[in-house]
matplotlib code that plots the C-alpha trace (Angstrom):
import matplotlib.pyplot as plt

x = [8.9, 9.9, 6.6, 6.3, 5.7, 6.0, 8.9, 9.3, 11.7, 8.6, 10.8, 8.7, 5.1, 6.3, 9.5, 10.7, 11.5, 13.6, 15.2, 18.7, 18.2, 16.2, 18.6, 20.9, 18.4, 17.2, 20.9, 22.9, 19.9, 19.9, 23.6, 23.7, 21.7, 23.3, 26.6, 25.3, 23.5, 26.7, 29.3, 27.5, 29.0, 28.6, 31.9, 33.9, 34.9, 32.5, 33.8, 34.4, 33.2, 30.1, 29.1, 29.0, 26.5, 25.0, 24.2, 23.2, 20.7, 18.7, 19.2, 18.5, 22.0, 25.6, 28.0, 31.4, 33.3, 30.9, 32.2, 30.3, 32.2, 29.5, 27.7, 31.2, 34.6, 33.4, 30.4, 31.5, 28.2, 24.8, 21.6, 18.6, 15.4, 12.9, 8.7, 8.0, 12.2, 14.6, 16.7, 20.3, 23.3, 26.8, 30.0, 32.8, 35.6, 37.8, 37.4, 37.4, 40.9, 42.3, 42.9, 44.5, 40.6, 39.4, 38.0, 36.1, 35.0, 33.3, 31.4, 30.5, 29.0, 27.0, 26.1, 24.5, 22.7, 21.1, 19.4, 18.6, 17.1, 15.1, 14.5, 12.6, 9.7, 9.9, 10.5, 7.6, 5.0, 6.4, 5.9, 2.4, 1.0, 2.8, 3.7, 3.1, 6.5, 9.3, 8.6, 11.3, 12.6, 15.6, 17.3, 14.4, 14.8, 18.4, 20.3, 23.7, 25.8, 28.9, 32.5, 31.9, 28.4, 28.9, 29.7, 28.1, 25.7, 23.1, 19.7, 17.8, 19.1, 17.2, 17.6, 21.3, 21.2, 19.7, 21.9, 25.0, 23.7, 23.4, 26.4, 27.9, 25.5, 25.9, 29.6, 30.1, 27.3, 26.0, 25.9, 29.5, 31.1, 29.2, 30.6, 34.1, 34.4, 32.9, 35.2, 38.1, 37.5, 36.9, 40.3, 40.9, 38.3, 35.2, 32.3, 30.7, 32.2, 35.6, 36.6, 38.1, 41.3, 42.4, 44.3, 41.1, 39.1, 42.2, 42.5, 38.9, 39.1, 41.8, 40.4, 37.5, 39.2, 41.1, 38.0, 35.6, 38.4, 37.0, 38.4, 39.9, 36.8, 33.9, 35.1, 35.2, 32.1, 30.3, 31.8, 30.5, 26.8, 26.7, 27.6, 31.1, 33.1, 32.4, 33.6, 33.0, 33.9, 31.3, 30.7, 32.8, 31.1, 31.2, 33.9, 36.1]
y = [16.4, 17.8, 17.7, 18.1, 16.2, 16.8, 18.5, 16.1, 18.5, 21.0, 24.3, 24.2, 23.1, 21.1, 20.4, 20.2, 16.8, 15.8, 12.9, 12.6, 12.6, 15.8, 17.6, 16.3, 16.8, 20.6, 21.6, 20.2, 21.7, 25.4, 25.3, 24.4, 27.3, 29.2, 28.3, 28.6, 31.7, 33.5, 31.9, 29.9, 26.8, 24.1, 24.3, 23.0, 23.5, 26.4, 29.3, 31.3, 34.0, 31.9, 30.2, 34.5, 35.7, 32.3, 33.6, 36.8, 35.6, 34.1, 36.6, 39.7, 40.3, 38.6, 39.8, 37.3, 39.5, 39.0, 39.1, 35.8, 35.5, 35.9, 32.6, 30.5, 30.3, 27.4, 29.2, 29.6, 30.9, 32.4, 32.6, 35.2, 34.7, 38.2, 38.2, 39.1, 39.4, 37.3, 35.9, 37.5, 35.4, 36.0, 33.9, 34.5, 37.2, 34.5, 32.4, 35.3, 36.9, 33.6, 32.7, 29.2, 28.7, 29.3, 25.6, 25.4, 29.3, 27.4, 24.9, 27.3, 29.6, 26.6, 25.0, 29.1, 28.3, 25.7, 27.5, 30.6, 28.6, 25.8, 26.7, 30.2, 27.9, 26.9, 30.1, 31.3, 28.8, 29.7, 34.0, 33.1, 30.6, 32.8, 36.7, 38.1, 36.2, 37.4, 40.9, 41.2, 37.5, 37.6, 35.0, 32.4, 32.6, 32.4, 29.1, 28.7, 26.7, 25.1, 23.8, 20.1, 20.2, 22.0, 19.1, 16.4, 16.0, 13.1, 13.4, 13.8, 17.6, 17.6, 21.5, 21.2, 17.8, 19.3, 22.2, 20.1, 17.9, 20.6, 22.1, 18.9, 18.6, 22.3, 22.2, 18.6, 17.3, 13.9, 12.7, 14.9, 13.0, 9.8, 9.8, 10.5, 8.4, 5.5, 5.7, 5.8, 3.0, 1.1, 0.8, -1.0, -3.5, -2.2, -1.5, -0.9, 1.2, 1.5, 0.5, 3.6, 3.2, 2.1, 3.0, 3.2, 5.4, 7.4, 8.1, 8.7, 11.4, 13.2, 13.4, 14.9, 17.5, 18.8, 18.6, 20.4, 22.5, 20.9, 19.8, 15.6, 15.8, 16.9, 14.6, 11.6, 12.7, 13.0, 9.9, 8.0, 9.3, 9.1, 5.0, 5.6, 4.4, 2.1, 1.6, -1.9, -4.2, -4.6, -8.2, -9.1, -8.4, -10.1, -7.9, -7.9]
z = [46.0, 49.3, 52.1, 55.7, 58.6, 62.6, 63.9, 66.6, 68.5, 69.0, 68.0, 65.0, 64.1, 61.0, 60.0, 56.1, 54.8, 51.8, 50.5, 50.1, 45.8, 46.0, 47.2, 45.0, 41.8, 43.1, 43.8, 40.4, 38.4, 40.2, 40.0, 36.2, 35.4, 37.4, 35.7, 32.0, 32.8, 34.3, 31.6, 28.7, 30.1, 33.2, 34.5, 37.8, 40.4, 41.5, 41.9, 45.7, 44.0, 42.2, 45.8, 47.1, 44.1, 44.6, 48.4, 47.6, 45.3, 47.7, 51.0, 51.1, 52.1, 52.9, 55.7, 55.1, 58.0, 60.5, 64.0, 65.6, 68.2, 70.9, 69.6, 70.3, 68.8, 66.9, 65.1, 61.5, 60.0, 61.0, 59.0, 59.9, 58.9, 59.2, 58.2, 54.9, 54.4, 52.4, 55.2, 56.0, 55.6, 57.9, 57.9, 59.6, 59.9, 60.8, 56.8, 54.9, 56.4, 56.1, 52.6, 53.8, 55.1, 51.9, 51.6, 55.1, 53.7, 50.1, 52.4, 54.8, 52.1, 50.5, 53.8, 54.7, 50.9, 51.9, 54.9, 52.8, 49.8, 51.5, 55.3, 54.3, 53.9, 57.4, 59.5, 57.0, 58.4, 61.8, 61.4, 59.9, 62.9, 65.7, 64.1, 67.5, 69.1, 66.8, 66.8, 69.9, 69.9, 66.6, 68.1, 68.1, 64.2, 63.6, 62.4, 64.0, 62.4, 64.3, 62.6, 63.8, 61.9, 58.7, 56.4, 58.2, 61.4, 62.4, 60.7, 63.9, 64.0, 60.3, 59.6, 59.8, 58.4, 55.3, 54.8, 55.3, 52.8, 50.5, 51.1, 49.5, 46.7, 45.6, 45.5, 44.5, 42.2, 42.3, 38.4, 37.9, 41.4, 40.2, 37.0, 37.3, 40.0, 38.5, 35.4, 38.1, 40.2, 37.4, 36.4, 39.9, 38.9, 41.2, 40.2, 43.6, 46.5, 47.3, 50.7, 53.0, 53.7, 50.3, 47.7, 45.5, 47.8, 48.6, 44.9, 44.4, 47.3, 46.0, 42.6, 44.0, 46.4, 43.0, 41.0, 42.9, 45.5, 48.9, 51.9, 52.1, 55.1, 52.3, 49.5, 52.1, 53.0, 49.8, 48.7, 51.5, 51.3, 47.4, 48.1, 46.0, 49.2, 52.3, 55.1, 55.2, 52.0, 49.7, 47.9, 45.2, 41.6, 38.5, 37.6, 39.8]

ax = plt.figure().add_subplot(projection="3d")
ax.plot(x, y, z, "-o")
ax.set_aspect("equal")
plt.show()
């Protein structure tokens, strides 16, 4: 169950924690319904168009040609968040005019999820202890979100963290990944992580970049937080 602590970076009163398997359990769970509820059936990889009425769902509204240039040229997405409002999601121009960026577009879109459907909570507190500061300060309650942090940042920047986590989870579920690979690298003999750099985890990354339409970057990455590759050898099993 997700709680709170102290935001230790004072921009909030308390920040939002949540372990790595919540966000896991929460996101396979609100995507599976999602899926039945839309085609009778669990199916992947999720769909560009899925991840968008995904979005929408939880904002009260979704600009993918945003023009975000003014926040950088490496700013890929922006999430809003009003009093009293569902929060307003923008990605882009520069993904959705570019249908080779259609991959870094997916993650973008579930990454911008993951701020809409868990960080509400927090600007919420925030517009409840302090309603008089954002009535002419929008930019204290936006979340910018950068290329370099989108699929992965450290967990000391815990809001983007989070997202980034989800981002993953939404697109690539754990018990599916988990599963597939598992059956995969079994047939090498391992029945633990595969070690980077291998043939092994080079197989189990493309498998999951066909599977689930990702980046080689958001498989490897999923992979290596879900404990299904290493970067260090892992001791030798009983099996192999």
């Amino acid at each position: 169950m997700a709680s709170w602590s102290i935001d230790k970076s004072g921009r909030f009163p308390q920040r939002l924690y949540l372990r790595a398997a919540e966000i896991d359990r929460d996101s396979e769970r609100l995507v599976a319904d999602f899926l039945q509820r839309r085609y009778g059936e669990v199916r992947y990889p999720l769909q560009t168009d899925d991840l968008t009425v995904l979005v929408e769902q939880y904002s009260s509204s979704l600009d993918q040609y945003a023009d975000l240039s003014a926040e950088g040229d490496d700013v890929e997405g922006m999430t809003c968040f009003l009093p009293g409002e569902m929060p307003q999601v923008m990605i882009s121009e520069h993904l959705a005019n570019e249908p080779k960026r259609e991959n870094r577009l997916r993650t973008t879109l579930a990454h911008e999820f993951g701020h809409a459907f868990y960080h509400r909570a927090v600007f919420d507190q925030l517009f409840a202890a302090q309603p008089h500061l954002f009535r002419s300060s929008p930019a204290d309650t936006r979340t910018v979100c950068k290329r370099a942090t989108m699929v992965e940042t450290k967990e000391f920047d815990w809001m983007e963290w989070q997202a980034g986590y989800v981002s993953g989870a939404i697109l690539m579920p754990a018990s599916v990944v988990r599963r597939a690979i598992a059956d995969l690298l079994s047939g090498y003999g391992i029945h633990g992580a595969a070690l980077i750099g291998t043939a092994p985890a080079e197989e189990a990354e493309r498998h999951v970049m066909a599977k689930f339409q990702v980046s080689a970057d958001a498989a490897r990455v999923r992979l290596r937080k879900l404990g299904l590759v290493s970067d260090t050898p892992t001791a030798p099993t009983l099996f192999g």
